[in-house]
C-alpha distance (Angstrom), angle and dihedral (degrees) to the residues before:
residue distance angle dihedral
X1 . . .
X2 3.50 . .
X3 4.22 93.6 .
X4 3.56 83.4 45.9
X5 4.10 89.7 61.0
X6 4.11 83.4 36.1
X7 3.57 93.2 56.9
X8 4.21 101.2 43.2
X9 3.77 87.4 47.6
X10 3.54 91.2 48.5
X11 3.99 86.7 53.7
X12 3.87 98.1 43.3
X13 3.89 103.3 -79.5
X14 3.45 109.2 -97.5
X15 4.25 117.7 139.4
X16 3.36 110.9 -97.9
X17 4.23 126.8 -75.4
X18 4.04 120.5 22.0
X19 3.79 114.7 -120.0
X20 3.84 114.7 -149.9
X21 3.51 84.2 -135.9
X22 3.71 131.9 -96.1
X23 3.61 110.3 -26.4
X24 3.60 102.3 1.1
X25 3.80 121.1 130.8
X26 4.10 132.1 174.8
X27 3.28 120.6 -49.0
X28 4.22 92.4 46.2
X29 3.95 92.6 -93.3
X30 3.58 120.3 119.4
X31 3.25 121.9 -131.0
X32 3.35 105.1 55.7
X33 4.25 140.5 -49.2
X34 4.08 104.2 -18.9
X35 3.37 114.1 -97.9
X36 3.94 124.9 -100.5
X37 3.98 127.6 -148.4
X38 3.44 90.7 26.8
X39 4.23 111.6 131.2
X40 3.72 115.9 -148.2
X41 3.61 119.3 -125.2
X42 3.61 108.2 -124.7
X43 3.89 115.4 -164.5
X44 3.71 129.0 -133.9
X45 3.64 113.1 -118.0
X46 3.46 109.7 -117.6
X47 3.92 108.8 -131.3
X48 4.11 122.8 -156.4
X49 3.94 112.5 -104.2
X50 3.46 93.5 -155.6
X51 4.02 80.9 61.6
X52 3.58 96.7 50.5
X53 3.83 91.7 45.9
X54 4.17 88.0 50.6
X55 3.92 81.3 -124.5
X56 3.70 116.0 -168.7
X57 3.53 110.9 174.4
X58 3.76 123.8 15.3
X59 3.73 109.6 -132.2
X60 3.96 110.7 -134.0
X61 3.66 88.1 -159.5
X62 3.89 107.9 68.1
X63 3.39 99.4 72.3
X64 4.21 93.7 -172.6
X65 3.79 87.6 71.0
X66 4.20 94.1 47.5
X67 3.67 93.0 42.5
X68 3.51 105.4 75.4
X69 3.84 92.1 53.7
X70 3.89 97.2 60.3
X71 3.86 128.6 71.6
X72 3.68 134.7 -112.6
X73 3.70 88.2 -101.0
X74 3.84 96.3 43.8
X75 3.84 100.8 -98.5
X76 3.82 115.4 139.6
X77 3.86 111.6 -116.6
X78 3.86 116.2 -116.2
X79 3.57 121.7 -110.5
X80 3.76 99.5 -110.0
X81 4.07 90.9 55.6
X82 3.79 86.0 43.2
X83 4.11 102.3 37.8
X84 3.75 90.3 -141.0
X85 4.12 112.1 153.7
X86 3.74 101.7 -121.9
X87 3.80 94.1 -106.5
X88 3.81 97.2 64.6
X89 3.96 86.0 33.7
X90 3.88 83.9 68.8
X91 3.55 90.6 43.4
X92 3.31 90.7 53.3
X93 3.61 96.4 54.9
X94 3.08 98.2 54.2
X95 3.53 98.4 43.4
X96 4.06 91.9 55.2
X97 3.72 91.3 48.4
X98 3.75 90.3 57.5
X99 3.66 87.7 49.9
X100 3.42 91.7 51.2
X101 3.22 98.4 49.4
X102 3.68 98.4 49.4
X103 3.54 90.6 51.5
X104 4.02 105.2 -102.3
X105 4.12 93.6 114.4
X106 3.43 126.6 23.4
X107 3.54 124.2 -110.5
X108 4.65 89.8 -139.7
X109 3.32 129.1 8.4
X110 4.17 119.8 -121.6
X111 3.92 103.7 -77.7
């Protein structure tokens, strides 16, 4: 008993094995042994058209290109549906709120 208590100090104390906790299993999933066979889905970065074009101004008045970012009821679509950096996110904005408010896209849809 006593080299017991000799040898767990000597290793950092601690009482005995390590549990992953409750429910975990090899591999460091819980739940249970990790799954095999399974393929990972591996998402496609989105990248910013704006970029790609080498945009540098977003014009307010050609509603075709602001169109596709806004919602049927008027909401402006969030960069990481979109894949807008945030520079010509904020250009964006502002250039479909000028639009709006001159009348080119509405601000709701008909409910």
């Amino acid at each position: 008993m006593a080299e017991e208590n000799a040898q767990q100090q000597s290793y950092g104390g601690g009482g005995g094995q390590r549990s992953s906790g409750p429910g975990g299993g090899p591999g460091g999933r819980p739940g249970g042994p990790a799954k095999r066979g399974k393929r990972n889905f591996v998402r496609k970065k989105k990248v910013c058209r704006f970029c790609v074009d080498k945009a540098d101004f977003i014009d307010y008045k050609k509603a075709e290109i602001l169109a596709p970012f806004i919602q049927e009821r008027g909401k402006i679509l969030p960069r990481r549906m979109t894949g807008t950096c945030a520079r010509h996110q904020r250009w964006l904005t502002v250039a479909i709120k000028r639009a709006q408010n001159i009348a080119l896209l509405p601000f709701a849809a008909e409910l």
